[in-house]
C-alpha positions, 0 to 999 in steps of 0.5 A: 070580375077577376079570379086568379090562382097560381099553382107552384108545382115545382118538378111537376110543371115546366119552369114550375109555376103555373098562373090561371086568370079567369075573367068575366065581362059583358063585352069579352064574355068568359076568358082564360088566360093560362101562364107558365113561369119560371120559378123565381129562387130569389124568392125561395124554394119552397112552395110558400115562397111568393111565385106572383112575379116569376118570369113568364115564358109561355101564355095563352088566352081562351075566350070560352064564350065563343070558342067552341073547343075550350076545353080541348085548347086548356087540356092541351096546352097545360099537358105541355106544361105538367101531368094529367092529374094537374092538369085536371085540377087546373081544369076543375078551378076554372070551370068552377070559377066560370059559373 
């Protein structure tokens, strides 16, 4: 089972798009993969345009079933990405999804 959500944050988040897969699987257990992407304006500009395509820059990968400090890992990397307040909500959608 895969859940992926996007989050167009605009000026609130470096490149402005943020990319959240959630995955869970017998052999790999619970893992989180965090995406930052540049807002592609070929798309457009506002937040109903398509972002699910943007370019990449910045990804990291979390396996919460045999990392002990996961949550320090994605509030650390996504504060480097945008505010405290996102970074809290992006928290709560994978938490929520990991149960």
């Amino acid at each position: 089972m895969k859940k992926t959500k996007t989050w167009k944050l605009g000026e609130y988040a470096k490149g402005g798009v943020i990319s959240v897969e959630v995955s869970k699987t017998f052999r790999y257990g619970n893992v989180i993969t965090i995406i930052g992407k540049e807002w592609d304006y070929s798309k457009g500009t506002n937040k109903n345009s398509n972002q699910n395509n943007a370019k990449e820059f910045i990804r990291t990968t979390i396996n919460s079933s045999y990392d002990s400090n996961t949550d320090d890992k994605m509030f650390y990397f996504l504060t480097e990405l945008t505010t405290a307040h996102y970074t809290n909500l992006i928290i709560d959608w994978i938490k929520s999804n990991l149960k």
